[in-house]
C-alpha positions as CSV (number, residue, x, y, z in Angstrom):
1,X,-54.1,13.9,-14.9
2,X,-52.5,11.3,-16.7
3,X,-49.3,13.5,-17.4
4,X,-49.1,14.5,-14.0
5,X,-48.8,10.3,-12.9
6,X,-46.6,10.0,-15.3
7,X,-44.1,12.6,-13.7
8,X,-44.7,11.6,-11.0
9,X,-43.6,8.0,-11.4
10,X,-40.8,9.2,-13.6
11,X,-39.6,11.3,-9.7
12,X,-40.1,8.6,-7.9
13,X,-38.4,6.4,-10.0
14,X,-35.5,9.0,-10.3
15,X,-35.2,9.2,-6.3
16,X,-35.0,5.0,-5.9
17,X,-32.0,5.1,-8.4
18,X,-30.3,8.2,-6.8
19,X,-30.8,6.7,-2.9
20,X,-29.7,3.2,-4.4
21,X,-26.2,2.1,-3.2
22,X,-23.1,2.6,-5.5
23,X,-21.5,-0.7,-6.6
24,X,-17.6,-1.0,-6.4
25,X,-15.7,-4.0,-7.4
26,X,-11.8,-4.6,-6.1
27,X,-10.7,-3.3,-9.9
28,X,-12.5,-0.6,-9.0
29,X,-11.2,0.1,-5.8
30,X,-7.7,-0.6,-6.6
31,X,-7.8,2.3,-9.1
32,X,-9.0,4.9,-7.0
33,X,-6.7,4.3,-4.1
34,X,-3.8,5.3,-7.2
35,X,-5.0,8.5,-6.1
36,X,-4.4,8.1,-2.6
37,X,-2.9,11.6,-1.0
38,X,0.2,9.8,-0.1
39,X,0.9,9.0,-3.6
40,X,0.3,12.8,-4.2
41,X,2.9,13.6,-1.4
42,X,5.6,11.4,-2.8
43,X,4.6,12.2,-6.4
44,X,5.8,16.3,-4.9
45,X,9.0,14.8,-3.6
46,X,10.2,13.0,-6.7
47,X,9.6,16.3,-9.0
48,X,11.3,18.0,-6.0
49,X,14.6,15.3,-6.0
50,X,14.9,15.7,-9.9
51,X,15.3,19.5,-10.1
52,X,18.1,18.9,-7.7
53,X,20.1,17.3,-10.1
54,X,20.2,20.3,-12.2
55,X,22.8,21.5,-9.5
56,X,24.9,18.4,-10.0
57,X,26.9,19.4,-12.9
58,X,27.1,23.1,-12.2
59,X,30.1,24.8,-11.7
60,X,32.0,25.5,-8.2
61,X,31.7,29.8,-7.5
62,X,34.4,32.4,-9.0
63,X,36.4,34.7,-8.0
64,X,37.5,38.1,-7.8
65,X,40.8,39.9,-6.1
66,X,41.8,42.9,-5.9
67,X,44.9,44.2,-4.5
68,X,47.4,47.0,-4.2
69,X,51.2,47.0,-3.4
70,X,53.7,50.4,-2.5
71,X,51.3,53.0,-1.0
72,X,52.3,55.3,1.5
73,X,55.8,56.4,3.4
74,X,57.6,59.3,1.9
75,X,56.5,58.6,-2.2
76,X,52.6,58.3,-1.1
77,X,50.8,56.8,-4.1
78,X,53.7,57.5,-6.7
79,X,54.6,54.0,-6.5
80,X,51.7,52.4,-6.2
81,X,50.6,49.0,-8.0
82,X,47.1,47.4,-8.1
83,X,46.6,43.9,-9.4
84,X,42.8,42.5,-10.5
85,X,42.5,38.7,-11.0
86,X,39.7,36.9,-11.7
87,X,39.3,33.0,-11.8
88,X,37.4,30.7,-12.9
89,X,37.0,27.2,-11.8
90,X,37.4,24.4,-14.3
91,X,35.4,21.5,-14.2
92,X,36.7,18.4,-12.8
93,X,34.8,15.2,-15.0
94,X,34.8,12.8,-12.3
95,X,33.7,15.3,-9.5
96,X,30.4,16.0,-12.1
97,X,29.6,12.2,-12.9
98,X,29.9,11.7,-9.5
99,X,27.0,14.1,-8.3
100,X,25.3,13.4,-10.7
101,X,25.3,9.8,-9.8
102,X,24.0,10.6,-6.2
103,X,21.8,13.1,-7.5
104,X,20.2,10.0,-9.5
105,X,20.2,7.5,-7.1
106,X,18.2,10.4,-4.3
107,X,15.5,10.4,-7.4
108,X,15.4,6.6,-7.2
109,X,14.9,6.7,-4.1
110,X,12.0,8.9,-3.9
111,X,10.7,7.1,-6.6
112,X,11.1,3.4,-4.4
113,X,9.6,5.4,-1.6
114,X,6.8,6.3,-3.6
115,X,6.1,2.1,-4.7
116,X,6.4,1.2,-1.2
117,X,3.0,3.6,-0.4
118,X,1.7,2.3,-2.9
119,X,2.2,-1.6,-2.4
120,X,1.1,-1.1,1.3
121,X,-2.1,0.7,0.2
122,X,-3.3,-1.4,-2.2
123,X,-2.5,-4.4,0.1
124,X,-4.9,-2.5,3.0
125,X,-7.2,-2.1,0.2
126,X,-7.4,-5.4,-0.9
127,X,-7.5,-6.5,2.7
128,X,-10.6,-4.4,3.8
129,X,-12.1,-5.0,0.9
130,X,-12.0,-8.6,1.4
131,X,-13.2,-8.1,4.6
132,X,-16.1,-6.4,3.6
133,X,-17.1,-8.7,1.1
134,X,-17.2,-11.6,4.2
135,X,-19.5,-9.4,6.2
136,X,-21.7,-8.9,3.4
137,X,-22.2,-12.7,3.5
138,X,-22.6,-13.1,7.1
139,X,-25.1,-10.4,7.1
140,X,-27.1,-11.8,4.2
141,X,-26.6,-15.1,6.2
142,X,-28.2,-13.7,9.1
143,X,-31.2,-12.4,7.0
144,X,-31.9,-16.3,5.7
145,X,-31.5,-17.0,9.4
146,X,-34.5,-15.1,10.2
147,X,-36.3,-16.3,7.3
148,X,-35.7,-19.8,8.9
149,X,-36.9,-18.8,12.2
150,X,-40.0,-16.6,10.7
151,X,-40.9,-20.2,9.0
152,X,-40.4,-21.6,12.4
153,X,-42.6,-19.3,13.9
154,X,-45.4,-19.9,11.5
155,X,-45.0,-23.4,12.0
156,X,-45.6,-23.0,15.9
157,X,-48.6,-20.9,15.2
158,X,-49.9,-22.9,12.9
159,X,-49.6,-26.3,15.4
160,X,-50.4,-24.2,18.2
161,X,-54.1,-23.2,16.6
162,X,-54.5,-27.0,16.1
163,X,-54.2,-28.2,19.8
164,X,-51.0,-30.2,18.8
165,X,-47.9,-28.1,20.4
166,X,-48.1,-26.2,23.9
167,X,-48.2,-22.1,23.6
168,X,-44.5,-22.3,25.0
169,X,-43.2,-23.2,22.0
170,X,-44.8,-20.0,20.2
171,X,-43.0,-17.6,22.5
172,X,-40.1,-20.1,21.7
173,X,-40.3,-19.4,18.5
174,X,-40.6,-15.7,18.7
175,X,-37.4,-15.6,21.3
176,X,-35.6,-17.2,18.5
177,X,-36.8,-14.8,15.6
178,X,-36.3,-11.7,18.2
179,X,-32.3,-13.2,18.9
180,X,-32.2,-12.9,14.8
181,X,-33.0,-9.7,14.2
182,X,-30.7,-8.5,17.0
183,X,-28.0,-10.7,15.2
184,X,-28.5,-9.1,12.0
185,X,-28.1,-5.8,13.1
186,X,-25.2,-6.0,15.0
187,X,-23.7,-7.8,12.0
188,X,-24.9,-5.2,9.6
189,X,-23.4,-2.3,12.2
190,X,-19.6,-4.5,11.8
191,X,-20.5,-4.2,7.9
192,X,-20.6,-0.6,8.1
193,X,-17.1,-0.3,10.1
194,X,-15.7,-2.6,7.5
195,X,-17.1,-0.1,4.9
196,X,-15.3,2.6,6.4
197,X,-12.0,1.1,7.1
198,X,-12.2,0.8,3.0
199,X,-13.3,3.8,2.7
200,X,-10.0,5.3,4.6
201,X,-7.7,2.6,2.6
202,X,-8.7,3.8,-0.6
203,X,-7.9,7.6,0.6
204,X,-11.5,9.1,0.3
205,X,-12.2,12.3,2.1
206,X,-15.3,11.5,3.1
207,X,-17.3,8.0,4.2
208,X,-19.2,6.8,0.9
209,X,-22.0,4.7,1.0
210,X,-21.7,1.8,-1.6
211,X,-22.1,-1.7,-2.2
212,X,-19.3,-4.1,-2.1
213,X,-19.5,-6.4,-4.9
214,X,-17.6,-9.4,-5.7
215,X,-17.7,-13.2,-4.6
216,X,-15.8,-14.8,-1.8
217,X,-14.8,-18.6,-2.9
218,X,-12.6,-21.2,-1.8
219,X,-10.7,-21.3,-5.4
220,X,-8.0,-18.5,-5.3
221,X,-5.6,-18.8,-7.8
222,X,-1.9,-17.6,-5.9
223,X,1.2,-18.6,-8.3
224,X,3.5,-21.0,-7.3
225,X,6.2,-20.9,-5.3
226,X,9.1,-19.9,-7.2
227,X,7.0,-17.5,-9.2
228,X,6.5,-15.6,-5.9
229,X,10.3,-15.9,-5.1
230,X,11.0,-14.3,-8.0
231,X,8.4,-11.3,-7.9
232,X,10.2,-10.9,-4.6
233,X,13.6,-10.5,-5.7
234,X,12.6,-8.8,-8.4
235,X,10.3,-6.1,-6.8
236,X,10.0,-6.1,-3.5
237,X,10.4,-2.7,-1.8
238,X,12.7,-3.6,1.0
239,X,14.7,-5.4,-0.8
240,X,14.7,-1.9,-3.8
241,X,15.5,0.3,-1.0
242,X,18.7,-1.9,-0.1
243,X,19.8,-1.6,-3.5
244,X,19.3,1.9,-3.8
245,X,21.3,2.7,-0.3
246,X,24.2,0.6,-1.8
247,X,24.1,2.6,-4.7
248,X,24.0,5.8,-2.7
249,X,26.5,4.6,-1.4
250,X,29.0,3.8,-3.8
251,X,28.3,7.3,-5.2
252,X,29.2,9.0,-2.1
253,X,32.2,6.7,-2.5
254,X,33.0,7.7,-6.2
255,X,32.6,11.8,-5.2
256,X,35.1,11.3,-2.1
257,X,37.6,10.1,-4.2
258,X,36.6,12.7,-7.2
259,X,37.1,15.0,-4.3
260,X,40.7,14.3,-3.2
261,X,41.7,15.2,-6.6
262,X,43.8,17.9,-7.6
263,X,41.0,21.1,-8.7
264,X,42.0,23.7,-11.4
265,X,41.2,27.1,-11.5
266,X,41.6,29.7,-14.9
267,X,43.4,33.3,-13.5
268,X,43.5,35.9,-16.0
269,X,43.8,39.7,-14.7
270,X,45.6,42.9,-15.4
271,X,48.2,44.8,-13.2
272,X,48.5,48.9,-13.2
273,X,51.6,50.8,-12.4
274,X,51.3,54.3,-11.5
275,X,54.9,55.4,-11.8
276,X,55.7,53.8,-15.2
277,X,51.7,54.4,-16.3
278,X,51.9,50.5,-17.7
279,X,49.3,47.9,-17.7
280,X,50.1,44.3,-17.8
281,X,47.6,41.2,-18.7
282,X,47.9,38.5,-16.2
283,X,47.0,34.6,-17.4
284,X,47.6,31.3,-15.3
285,X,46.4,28.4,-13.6
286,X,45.5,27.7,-10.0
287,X,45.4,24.5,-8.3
288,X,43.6,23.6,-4.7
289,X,45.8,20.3,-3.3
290,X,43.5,18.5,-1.0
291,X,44.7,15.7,1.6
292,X,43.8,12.9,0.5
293,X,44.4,11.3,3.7
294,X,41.7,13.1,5.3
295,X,38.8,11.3,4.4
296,X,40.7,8.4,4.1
297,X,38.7,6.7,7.7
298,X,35.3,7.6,5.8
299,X,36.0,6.3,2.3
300,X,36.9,2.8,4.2
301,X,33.7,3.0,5.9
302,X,31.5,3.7,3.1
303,X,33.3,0.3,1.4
304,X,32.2,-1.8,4.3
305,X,28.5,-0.1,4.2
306,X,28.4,-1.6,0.9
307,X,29.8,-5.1,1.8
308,X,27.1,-5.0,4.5
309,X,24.0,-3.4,2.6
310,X,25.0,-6.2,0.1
311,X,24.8,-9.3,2.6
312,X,21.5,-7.3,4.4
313,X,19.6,-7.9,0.9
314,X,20.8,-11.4,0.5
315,X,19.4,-12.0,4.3
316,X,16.2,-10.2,3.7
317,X,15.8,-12.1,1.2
318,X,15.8,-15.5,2.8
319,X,14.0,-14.0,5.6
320,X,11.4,-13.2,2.9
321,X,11.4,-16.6,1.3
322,X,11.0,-18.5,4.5
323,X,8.4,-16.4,5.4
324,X,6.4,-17.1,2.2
325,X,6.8,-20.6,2.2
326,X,5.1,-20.3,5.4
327,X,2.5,-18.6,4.2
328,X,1.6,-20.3,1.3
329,X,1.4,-24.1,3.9
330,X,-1.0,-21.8,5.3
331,X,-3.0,-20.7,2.6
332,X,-3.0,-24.0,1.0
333,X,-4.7,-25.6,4.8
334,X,-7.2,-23.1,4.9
335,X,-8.4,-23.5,1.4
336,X,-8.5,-27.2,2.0
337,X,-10.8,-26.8,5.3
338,X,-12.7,-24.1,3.6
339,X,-13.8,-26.5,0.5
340,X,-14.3,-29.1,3.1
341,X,-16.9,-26.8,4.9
342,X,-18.4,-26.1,1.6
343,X,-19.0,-28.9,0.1
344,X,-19.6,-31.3,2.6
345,X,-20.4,-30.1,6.2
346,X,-22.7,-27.2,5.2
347,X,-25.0,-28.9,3.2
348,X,-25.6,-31.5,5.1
349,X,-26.5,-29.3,8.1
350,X,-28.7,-28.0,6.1
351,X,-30.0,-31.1,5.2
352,X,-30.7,-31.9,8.8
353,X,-32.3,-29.1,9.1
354,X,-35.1,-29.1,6.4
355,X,-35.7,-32.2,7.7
356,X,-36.6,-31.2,11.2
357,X,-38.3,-28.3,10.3
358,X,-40.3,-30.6,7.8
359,X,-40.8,-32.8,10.8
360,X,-42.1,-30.8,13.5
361,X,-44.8,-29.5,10.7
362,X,-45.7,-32.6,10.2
363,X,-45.6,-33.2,13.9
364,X,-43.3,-35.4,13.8
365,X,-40.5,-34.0,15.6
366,X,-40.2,-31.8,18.8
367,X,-39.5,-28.1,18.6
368,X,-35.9,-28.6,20.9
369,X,-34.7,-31.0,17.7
370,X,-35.7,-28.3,15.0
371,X,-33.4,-25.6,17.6
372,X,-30.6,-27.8,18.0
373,X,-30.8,-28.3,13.9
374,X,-31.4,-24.9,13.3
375,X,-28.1,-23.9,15.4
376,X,-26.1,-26.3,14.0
377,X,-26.5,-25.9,10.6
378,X,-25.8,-21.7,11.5
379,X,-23.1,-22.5,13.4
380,X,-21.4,-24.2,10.5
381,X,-22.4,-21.8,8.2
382,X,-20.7,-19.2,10.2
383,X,-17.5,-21.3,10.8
384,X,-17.5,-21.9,6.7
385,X,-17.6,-17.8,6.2
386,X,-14.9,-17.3,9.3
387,X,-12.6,-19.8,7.5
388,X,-13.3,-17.4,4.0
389,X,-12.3,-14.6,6.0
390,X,-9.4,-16.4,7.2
391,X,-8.1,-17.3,3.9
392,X,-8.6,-14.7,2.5
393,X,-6.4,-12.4,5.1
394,X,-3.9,-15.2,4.3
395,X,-4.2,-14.3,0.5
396,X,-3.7,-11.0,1.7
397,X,-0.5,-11.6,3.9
398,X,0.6,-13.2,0.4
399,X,-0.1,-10.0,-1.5
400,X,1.7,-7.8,1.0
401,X,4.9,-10.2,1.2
402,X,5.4,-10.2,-2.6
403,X,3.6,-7.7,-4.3
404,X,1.6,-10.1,-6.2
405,X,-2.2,-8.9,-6.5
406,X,-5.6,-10.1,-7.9
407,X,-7.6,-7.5,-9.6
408,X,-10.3,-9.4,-10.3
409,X,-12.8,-11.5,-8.5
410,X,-13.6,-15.1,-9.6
411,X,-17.3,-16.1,-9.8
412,X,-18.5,-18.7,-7.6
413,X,-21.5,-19.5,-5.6
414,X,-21.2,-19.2,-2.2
């Protein structure tokens, strides 16, 4: 008998851990969105982009001719000659480094296509996770909400057994708990939407259920302003891709002008005459003479698409820096208000409203003044986790602008 219990709380035991909610932190997160699909995708096109620069210093096709001269009329084939040449094209140097140059800068820019994914993922990822960790404080701030009203409710009982509070106030009471409850769930249902949008961020196939665990505080630590400006310049994808286009660009430059060179060809063959019976060895050298000229208009235009990719980058760029600067007044206003809320306003809504509650069961203070405290001190409570959520969306707007992200959550009470 005592075996079997013991199995059978060693199931039971096994079944509460299994059911139990997986916990994932932002590190954690972060790390399986690197194996988002899209990464996969553009992980494909890269390996795709560098076989094609196998091709760039291969050699142009060869060729063969064959051809006979005096057939026919009154000797028929007596006099007849036949010529094979074959040639072979000689590499031209700057024609090669040229492909091979755009061949290069295509790889790079599979490869900056490939960081771009990934810098908006993880910044969705960050984002909803964020977001998630706010609604797993609002719901657990709706469960001390109806602890508060459940206290409330005994309260009324309790004075309403004694003679000294009318039954009104008991069904009050309840009304109040009921609202609770009904606030809770529909705050627990956002939780779960805010689940799943991670859930898709991160690239998972199918919705998990875990538990999002971290801490949401008021103390974010963002680097400076010129720290930013420079991860910017440094690494920000729109900025890369520029780069790269200019680059592709010159290189398309550098192979139009390989191109209006001069190429050489290698002839060697051998010549048959059937009237003498001789063979002769043919050897030269075969040139193509391309017009220069003819792609003069496009070579032009491919030197102004670099004056202008050049001056887009240094526009995007202040474009970029105003826009941060922005940002961080923002960031830097909410996290003011936020503390405010924190530290000052919160408690002492709270304050208010131990006191009331202490009051009316004392009976001391009317129901109405225990509600109005009651709201009140909620009402802040939610505006202090709204302003989180706002900040940290504005951290987030941070992260997506520069690339900058926090892989780690600080600890700090709520």
């Amino acid at each position: 008998m005592r075996i079997f219990l013991r199995r059978f709380i060693f199931i039971l035991i096994l079944q509460v851990v299994s059911s139990s909610c997986q916990a994932l932190t932002l590190p954690e997160a972060l790390d399986t969105a690197e194996q988002h699909p899209s990464l996969k995708l553009h992980g494909l096109n890269i390996i795709a982009r560098e076989l094609e620069t196998v091709d760039a210093s291969a050699k142009g096709p060869s060729s063969l001719e064959i051809s006979t001269e005096n057939f026919g009329g009154k000797s028929g084939f007596d006099e007849l000659e036949t010529t094979i040449e074959f040639s072979v094209p000689l590499q031209n140097a700057r024609v090669v480094r040229a492909k091979k140059a755009l061949a290069e800068a295509q790889v790079g820019l599979s490869h900056l296509e490939k960081d771009a994914t990934r810098w908006l993922i993880m910044s969705q990822v960050s984002r909803a996770f964020h977001r998630a960790l706010v609604m797993t404080g609002l719901v657990d701030e709706a469960r001390e909400n109806i602890e508060n009203a459940q206290k409330l409710l005994d309260a009324a009982r309790i004075m309403h057994e004694s003679g000294s509070v009318a039954e009104q106030e008991v069904f009050q009471a309840e009304l109040v708990l009921q609202h609770s409850e009904l606030e809770q769930q529909t705050l627990q249902g956002e939780l779960e939407d805010a689940k799943a949008e991670l859930t898709t961020a991160m690239g998972l196939a199918t919705i998990e259920d875990f538990e999002v665990v971290g801490s949401i505080t008021t103390e974010l630590e963002i680097p400076d302003f010129a720290t930013l400006c420079d991860i910017i310049a440094s690494s920000h994808p729109d900025l890369a891709l520029r780069e790269n286009e200019k680059t592709r660009t010159e290189a398309r430059l550098s192979l139009l002008r390989a191109e209006s060179q001069p190429s050489w060809s290698l002839v060697a063959g051998a010549k048959n005459t059937r009237e003498t019976g001789s063979n002769d060895f043919l050897i030269g050298i075969s040139a193509e003479l391309p017009g220069s000229r003819a792609t003069r208009g496009e070579r032009a235009a491919l030197k102004k698409d670099a004056e202008r990719l050049e001056l887009e980058k240094a526009n995007m760029l202040r474009e970029l820096s105003l826009s941060l600067q922005s940002e961080l007044q923002h960031f830097r206003r909410l996290q003011s208000q936020t503390a405010r809320l924190r530290d000052q306003i919160v408690p002492g809504a709270m304050r208010l409203f131990e006191m009331a509650l202490t009051g009316y069961q004392l009976g001391k203070t009317d129901q109405v003044v225990v509600l109005q405290a009651q709201k009140e001190y909620l009402s802040q409570k939610q505006a202090y986790l709204q302003k989180l959520d706002e900040l940290y969306q504005s951290a987030a707007a941070i992260e997506n602008l520069t690339g900058f992200q926090r892989r780690s959550a600080v600890s700090a009470s709520k």
